[in-house]
N, CA, C and O atoms as a GROMACS GRO file, in nm:
protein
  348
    1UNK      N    1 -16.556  12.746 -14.764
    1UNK     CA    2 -16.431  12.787 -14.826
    1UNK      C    3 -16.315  12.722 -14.752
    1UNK      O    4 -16.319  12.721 -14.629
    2UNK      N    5 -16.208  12.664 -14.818
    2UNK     CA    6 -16.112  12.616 -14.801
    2UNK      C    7 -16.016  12.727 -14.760
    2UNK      O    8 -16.030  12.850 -14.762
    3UNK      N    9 -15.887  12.629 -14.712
    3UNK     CA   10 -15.741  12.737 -14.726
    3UNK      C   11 -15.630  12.702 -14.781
    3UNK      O   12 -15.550  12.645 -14.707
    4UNK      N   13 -15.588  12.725 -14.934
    4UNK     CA   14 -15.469  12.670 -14.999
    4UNK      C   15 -15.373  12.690 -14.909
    4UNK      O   16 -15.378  12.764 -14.811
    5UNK      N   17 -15.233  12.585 -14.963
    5UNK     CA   18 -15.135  12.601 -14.904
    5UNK      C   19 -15.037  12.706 -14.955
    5UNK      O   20 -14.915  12.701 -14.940
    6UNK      N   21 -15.134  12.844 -15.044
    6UNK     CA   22 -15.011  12.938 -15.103
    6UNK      C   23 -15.111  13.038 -15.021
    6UNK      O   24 -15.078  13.156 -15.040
    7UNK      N   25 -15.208  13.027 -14.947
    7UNK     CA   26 -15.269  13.104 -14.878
    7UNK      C   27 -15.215  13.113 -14.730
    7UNK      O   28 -15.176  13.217 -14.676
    8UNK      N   29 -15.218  13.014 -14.685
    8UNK     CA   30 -15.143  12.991 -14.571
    8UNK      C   31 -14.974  13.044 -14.572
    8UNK      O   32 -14.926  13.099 -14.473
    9UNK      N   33 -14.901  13.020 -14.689
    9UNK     CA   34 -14.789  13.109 -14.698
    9UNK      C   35 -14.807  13.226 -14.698
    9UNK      O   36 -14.719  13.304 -14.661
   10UNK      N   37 -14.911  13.260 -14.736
   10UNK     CA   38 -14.883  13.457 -14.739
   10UNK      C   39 -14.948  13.468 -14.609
   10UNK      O   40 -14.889  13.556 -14.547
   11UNK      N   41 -15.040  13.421 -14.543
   11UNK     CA   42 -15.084  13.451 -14.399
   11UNK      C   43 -14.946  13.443 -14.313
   11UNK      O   44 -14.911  13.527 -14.230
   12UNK      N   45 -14.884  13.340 -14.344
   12UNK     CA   46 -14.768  13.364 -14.239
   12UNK      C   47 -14.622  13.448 -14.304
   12UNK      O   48 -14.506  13.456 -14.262
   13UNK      N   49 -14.667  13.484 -14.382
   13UNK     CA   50 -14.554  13.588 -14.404
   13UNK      C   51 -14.604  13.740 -14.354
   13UNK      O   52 -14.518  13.820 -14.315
   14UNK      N   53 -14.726  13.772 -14.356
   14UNK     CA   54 -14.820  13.844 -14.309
   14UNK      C   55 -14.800  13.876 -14.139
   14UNK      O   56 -14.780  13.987 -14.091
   15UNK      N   57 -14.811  13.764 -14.073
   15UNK     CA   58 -14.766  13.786 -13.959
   15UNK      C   59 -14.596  13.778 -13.955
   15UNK      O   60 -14.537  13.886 -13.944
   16UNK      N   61 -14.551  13.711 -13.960
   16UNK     CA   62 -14.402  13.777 -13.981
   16UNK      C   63 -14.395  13.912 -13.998
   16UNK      O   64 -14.325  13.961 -13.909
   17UNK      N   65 -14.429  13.978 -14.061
   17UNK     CA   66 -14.395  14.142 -14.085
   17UNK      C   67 -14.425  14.207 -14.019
   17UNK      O   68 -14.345  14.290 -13.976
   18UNK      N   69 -14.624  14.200 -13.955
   18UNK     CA   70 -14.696  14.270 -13.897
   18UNK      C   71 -14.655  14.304 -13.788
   18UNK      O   72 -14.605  14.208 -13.729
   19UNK      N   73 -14.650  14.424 -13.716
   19UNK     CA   74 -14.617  14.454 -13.585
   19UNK      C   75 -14.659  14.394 -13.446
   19UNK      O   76 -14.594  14.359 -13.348
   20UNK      N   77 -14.800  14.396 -13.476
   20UNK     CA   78 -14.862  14.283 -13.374
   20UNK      C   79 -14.926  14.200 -13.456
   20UNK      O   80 -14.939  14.221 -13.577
   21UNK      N   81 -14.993  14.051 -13.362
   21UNK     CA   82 -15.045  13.948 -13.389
   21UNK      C   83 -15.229  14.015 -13.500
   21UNK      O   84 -15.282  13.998 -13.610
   22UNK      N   85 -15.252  14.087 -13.379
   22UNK     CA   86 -15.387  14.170 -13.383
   22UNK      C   87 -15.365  14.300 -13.546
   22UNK      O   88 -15.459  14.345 -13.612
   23UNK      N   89 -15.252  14.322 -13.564
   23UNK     CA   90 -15.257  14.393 -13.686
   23UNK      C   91 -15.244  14.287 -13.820
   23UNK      O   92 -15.288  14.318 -13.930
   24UNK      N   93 -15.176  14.158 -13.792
   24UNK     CA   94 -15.184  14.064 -13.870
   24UNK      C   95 -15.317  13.994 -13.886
   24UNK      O   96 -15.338  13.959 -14.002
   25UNK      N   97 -15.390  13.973 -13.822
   25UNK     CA   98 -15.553  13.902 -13.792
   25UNK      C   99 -15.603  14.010 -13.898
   25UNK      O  100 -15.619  13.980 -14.016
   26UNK      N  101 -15.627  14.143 -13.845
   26UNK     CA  102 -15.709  14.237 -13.974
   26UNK      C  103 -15.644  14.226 -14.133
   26UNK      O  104 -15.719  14.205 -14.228
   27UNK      N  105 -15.532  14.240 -14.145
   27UNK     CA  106 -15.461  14.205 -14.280
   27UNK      C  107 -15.537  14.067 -14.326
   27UNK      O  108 -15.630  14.068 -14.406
   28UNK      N  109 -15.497  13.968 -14.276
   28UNK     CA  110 -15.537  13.807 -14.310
   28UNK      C  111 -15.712  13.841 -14.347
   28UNK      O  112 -15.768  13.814 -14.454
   29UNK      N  113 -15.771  13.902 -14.238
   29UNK     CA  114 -15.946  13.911 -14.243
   29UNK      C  115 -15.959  13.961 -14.385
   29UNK      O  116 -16.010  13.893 -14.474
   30UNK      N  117 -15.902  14.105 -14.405
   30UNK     CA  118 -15.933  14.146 -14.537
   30UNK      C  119 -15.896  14.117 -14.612
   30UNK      O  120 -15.960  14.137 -14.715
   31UNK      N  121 -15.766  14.049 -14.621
   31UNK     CA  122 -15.718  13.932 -14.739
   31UNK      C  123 -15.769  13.843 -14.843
   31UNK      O  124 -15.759  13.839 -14.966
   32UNK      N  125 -15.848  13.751 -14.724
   32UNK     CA  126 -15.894  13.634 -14.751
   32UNK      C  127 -16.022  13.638 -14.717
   32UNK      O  128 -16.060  13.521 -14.718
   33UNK      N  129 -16.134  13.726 -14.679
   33UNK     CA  130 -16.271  13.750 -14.699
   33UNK      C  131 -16.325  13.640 -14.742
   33UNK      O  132 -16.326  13.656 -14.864
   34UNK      N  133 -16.366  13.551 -14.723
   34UNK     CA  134 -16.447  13.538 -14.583
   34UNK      C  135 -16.428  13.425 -14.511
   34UNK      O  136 -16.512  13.352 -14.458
   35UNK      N  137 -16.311  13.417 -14.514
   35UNK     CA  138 -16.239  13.280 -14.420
   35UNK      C  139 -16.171  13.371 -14.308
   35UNK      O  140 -16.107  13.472 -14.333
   36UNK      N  141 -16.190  13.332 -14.212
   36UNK     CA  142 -16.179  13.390 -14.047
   36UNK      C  143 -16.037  13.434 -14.033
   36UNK      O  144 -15.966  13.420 -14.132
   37UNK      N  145 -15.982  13.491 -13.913
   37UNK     CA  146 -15.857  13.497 -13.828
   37UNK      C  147 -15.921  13.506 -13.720
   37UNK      O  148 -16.035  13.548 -13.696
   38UNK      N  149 -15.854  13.472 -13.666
   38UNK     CA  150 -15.875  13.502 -13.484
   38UNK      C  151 -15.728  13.465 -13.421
   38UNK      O  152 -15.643  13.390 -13.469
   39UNK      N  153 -15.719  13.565 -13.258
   39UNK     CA  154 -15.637  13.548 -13.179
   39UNK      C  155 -15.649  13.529 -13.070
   39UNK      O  156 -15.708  13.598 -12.988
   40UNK      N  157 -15.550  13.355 -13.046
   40UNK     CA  158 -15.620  13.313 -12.932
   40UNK      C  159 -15.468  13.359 -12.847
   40UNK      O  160 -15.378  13.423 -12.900
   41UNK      N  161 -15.468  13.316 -12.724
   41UNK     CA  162 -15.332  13.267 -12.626
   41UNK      C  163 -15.305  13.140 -12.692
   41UNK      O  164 -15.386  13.075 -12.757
   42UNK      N  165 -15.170  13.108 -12.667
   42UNK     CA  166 -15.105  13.014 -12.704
   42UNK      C  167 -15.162  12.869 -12.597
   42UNK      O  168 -15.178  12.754 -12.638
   43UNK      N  169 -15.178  12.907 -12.489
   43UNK     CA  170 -15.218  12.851 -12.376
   43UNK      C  171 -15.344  12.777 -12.430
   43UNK      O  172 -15.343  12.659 -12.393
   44UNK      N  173 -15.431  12.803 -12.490
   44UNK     CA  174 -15.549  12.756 -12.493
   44UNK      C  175 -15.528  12.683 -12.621
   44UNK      O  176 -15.639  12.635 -12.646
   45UNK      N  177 -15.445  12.648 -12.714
   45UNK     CA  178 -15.362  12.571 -12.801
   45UNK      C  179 -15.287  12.488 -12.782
   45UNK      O  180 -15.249  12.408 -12.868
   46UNK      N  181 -15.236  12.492 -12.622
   46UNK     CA  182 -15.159  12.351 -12.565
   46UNK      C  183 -15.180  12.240 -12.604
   46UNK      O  184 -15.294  12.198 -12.582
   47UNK      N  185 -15.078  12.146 -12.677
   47UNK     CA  186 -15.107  11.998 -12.678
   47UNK      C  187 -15.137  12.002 -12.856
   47UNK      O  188 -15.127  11.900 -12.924
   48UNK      N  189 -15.174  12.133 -12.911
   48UNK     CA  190 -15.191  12.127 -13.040
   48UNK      C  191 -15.076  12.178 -13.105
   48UNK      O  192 -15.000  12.263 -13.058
   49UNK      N  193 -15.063  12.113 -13.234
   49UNK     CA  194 -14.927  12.153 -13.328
   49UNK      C  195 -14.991  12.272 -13.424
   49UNK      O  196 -15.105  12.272 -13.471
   50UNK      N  197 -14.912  12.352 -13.437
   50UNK     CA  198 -14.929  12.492 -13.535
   50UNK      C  199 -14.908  12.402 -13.689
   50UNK      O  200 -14.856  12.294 -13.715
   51UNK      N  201 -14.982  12.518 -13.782
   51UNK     CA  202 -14.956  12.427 -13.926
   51UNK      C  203 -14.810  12.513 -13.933
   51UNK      O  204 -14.731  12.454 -14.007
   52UNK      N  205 -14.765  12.613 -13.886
   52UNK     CA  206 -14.684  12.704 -13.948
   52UNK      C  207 -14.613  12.783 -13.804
   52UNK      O  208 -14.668  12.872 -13.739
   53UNK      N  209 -14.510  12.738 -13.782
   53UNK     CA  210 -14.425  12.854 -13.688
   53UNK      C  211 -14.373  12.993 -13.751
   53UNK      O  212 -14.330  13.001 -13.866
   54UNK      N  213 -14.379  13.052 -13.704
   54UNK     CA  214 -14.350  13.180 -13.807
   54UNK      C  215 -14.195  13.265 -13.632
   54UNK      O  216 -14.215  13.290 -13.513
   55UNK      N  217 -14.097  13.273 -13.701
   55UNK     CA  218 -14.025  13.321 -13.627
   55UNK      C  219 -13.985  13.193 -13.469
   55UNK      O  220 -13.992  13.070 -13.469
   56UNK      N  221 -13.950  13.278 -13.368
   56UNK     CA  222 -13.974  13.158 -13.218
   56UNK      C  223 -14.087  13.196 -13.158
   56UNK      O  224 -14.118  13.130 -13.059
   57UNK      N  225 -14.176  13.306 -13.198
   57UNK     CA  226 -14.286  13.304 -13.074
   57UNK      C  227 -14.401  13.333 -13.122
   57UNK      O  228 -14.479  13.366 -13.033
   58UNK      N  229 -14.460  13.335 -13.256
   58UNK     CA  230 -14.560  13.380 -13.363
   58UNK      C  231 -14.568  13.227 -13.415
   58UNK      O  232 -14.474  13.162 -13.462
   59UNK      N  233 -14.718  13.180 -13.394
   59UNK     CA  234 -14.779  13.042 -13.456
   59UNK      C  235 -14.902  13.036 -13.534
   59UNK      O  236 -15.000  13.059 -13.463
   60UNK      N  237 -14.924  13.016 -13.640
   60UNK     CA  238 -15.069  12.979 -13.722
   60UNK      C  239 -15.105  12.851 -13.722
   60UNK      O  240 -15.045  12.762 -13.782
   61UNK      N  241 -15.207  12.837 -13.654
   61UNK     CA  242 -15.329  12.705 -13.617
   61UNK      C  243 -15.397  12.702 -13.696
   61UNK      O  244 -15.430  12.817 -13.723
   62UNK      N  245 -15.470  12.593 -13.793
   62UNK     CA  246 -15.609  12.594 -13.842
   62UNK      C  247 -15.670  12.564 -13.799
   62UNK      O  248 -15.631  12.513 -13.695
   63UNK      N  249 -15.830  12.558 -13.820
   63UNK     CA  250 -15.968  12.527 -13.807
   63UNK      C  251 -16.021  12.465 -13.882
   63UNK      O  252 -16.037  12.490 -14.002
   64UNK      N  253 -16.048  12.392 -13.833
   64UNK     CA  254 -16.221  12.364 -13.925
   64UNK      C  255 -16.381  12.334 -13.827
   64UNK      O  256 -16.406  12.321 -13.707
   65UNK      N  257 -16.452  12.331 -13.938
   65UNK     CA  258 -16.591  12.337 -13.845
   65UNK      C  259 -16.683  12.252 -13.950
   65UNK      O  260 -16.661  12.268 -14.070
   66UNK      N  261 -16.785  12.161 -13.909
   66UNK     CA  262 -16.902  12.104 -13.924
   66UNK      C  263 -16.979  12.167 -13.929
   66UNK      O  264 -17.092  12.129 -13.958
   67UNK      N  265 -16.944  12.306 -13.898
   67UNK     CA  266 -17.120  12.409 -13.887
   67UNK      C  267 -17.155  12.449 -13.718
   67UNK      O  268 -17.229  12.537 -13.674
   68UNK      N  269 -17.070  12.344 -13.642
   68UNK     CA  270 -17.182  12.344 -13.503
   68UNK      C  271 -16.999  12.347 -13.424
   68UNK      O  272 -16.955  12.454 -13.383
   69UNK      N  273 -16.922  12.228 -13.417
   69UNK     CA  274 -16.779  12.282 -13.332
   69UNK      C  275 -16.624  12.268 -13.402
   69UNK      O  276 -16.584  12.182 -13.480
   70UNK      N  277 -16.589  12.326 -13.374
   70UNK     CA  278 -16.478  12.411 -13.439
   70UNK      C  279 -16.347  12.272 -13.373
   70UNK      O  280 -16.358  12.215 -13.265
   71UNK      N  281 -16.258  12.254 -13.454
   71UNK     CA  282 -16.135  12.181 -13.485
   71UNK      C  283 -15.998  12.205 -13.500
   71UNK      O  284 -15.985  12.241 -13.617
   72UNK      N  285 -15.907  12.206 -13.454
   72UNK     CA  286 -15.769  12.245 -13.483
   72UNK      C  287 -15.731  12.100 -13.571
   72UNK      O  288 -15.737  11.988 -13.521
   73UNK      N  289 -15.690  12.130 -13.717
   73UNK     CA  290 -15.652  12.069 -13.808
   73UNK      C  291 -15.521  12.090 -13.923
   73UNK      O  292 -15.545  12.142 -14.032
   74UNK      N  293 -15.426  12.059 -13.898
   74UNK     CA  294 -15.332  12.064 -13.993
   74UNK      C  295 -15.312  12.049 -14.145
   74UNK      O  296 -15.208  12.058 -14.211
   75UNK      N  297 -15.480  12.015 -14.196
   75UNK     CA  298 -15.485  12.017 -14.353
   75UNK      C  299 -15.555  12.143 -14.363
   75UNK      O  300 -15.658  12.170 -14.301
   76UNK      N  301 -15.484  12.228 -14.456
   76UNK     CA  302 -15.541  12.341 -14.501
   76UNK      C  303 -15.676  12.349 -14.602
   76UNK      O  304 -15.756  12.441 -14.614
   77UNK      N  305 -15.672  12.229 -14.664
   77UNK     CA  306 -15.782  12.180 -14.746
   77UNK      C  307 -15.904  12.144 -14.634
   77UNK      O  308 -16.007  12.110 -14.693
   78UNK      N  309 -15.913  12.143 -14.537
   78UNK     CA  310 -16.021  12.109 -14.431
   78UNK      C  311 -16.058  12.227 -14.350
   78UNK      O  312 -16.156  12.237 -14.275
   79UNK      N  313 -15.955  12.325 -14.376
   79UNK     CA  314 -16.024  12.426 -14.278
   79UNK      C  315 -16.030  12.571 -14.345
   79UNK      O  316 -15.978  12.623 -14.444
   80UNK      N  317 -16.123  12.615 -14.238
   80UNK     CA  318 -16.225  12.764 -14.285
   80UNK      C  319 -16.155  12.897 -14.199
   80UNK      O  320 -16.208  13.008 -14.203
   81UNK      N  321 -16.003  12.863 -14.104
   81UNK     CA  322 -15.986  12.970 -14.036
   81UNK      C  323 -15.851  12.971 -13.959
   81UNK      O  324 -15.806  12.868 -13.908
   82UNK      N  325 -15.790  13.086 -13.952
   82UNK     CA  326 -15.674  13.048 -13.911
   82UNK      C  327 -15.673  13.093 -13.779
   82UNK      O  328 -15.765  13.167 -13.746
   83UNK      N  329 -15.591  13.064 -13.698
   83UNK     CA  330 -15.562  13.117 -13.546
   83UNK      C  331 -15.458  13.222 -13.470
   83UNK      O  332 -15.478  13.226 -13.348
   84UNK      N  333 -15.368  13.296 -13.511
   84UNK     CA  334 -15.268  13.349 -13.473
   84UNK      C  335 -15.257  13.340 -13.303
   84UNK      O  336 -15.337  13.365 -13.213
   85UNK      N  337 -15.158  13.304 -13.306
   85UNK     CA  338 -15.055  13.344 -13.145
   85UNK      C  339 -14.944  13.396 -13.135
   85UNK      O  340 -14.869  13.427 -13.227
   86UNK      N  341 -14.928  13.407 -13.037
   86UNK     CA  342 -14.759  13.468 -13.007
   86UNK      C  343 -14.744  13.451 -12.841
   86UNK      O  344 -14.834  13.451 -12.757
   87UNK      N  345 -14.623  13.438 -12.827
   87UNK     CA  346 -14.598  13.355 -12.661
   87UNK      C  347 -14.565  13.474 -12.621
   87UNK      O  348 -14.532  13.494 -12.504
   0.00000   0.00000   0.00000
């Protein structure tokens, strides 16, 4: 499963609202069933560009995967998962 780019807008409007990062991840999970969220540190994202800044300190990363290792990718058409952070 893919991730449109009107999917990725409501994920990050999603976190925009949500109180925490971690209440936005469960929203997005049950959202979009069965394409992932997860929350990493921003730290472990260094050097990578967010598809989506949301506010100054809230970022959505994509993914993608081959099956076997996982990718930070800026086409939403390539990936299976999003990342939330916040600094």
């Amino acid at each position: 499963m893919t991730i449109s780019p009107e999917q990725l807008t409501e994920a990050a409007s999603i976190l925009g609202e949500s109180p925490t990062v971690r209440a936005a991840a469960a929203v997005i999970r049950e959202r979009f069933a069965p394409l992932r969220a997860l929350v990493l540190d921003t730290f472990d994202l260094r050097g990578e560009q967010p598809a989506v800044q949301v506010g100054t300190d809230r970022a959505i990363y994509l993914m993608s995967t081959d099956g076997h290792c996982w990718t930070v990718t800026n086409e939403p058409q390539r990936a299976s998962a999003f990342v939330l952070t916040q600094n």
